[in-house]
N, C-alpha and C positions, 0 to 999 in steps of 0.2 A: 551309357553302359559303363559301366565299373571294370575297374585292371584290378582289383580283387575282392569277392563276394565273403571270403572270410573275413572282411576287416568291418563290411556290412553290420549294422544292427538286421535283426531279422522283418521289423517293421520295415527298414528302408529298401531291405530285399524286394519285399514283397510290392511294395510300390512298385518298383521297377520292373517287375514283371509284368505290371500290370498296366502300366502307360503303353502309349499307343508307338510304341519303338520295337523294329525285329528281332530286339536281341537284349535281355536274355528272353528268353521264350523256354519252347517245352521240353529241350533237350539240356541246358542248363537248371531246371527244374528237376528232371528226372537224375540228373550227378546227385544235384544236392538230396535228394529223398534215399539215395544210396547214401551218402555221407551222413546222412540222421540215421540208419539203419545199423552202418558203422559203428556209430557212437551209442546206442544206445543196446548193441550186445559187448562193447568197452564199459558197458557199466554194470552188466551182468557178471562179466570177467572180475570187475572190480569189488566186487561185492561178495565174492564169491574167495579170490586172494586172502591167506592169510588165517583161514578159520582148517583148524584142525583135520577136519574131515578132508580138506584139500589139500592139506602139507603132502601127501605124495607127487600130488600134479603144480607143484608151483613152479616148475619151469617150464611144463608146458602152458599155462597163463600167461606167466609173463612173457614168451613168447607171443601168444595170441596178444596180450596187449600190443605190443609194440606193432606187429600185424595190422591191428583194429587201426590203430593214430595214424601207422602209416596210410590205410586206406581212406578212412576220412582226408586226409591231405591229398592224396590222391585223385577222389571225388570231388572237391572242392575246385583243384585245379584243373582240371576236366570240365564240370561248370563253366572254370572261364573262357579253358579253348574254346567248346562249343558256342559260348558267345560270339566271341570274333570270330570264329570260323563263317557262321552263319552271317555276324552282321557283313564280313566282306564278301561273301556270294551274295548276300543283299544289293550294297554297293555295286558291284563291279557287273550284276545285270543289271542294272536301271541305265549304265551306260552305252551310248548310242554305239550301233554294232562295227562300226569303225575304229573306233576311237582306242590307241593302241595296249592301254591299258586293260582290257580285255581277256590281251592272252594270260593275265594272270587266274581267269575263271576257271577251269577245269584245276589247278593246285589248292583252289577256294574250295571247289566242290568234292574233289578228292576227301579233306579235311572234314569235311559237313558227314562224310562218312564213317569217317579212321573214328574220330575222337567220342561218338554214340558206340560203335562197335567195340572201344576199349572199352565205355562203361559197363558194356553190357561182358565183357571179359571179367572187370572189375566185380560183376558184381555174381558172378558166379563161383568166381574165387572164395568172395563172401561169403556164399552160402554153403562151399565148403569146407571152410572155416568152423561156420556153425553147428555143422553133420557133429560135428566132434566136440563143440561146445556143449550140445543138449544132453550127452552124457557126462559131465565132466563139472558142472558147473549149479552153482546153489538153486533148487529147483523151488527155491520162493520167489526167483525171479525169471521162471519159465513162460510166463505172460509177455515178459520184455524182450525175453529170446526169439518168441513168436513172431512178436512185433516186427520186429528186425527182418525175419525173416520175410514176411510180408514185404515190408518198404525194401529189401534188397529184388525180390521178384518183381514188384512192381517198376524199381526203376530200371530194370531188365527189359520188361515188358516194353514200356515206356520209350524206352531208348530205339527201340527196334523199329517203332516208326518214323522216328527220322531216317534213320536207315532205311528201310522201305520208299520215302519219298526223295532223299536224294540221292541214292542209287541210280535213280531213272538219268541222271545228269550226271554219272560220275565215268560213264563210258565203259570201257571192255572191264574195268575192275568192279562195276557195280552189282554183276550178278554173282560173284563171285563174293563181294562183301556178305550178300545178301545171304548165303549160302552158310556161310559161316556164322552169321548172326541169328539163323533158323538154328542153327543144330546149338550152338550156345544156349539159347532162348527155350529150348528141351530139355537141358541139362538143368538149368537154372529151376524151373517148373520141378523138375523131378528130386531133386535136394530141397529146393523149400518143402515139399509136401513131406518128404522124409523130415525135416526138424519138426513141422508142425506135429507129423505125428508122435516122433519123440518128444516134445512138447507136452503134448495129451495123456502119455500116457502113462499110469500113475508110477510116484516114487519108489 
């Protein structure tokens, strides 16, 4: 497992995923598909900066850029919590039920919860980000806007089931997680569908 997935080539990413180790897996996956998401309505913003038609809104752009970079960083490192998170509830069950290192499982499994439930924060943020991008922003690149929107609901989506599975292990805080990552995971659903249709419909 890597201590940072932005330093990664995306080949050696995807290796990694891919061998037979707990971590990264699917909730480090799902960061990173928010942090493509990020980056690729930071390039709608960027393409859009600068051109006349936008000289009223360039401070709210460059706003939204600094936004965008920031969340990409954010989702990246997110990515890596959820690795270690995971790989140490990996670890510390395999260990025999005595053995005193142990007690640190429930702060492992707490973590395996927080840090999917912030992407899934993260990435509803994004997608109200976007609500306001889809009018404001060069609509020859309303297909990249889309996109975006897409990979931020999916890694919403995505994210929700770790949360879902380790909930069940995380004790009196997991259904209460869970609660909050249902009603996020509605919001997030309900703003992507609003860009997509801004998206769609014509100039």
């Amino acid at each position: 497992m890597s201590d940072g997935f932005s330093r990664l080539t995306l080949a050696a990413f995807l290796q990694q995923v891919g061998d037979k180790t707990p971590a990264p897996g699917g909730g480090a996956v799902a960061s990173v598909v928010g942090a493509l998401g990020a980056a690729l309505a930071r390039m709608v913003v960027s393409y859009t900066r600068g051109k006349k038609a936008f000289a009223a809104h360039e401070h709210e752009l460059a706003d939204a850029d600094r936004a965008l970079l920031n969340a990409v960083n954010l989702m990246m490192r997110l990515a890596e919590e959820d690795a270690q998170a995971y790989g140490m509830v990996n670890e510390l069950s395999r260990l025999p039920e005595d053995d005193p290192r142990r007690d640190a499982l429930p702060v492992a499994v707490a973590a395996s919860v927080q840090v999917p439930l912030a992407v899934v924060a993260a990435c509803v943020d994004l997608l109200r980000l976007f609500e306001r991008l889809a009018v404001g922003t060069n609509r020859h690149l309303r297909s990249d806007l889309a996109i975006a929107a897409v990979l931020a609901d999916a890694a919403a989506r995505a994210s929700f089931w770790n949360i879902a599975v380790n909930a069940t292990g995380a004790g009196s805080e997991g259904p209460a997680a869970l609660d909050q990552a249902r009603g996020l995971l509605a919001d997030a659903a309900r703003r992507s569908a609003r860009v997509l249709s801004l998206c769609e419909a014509d100039p």
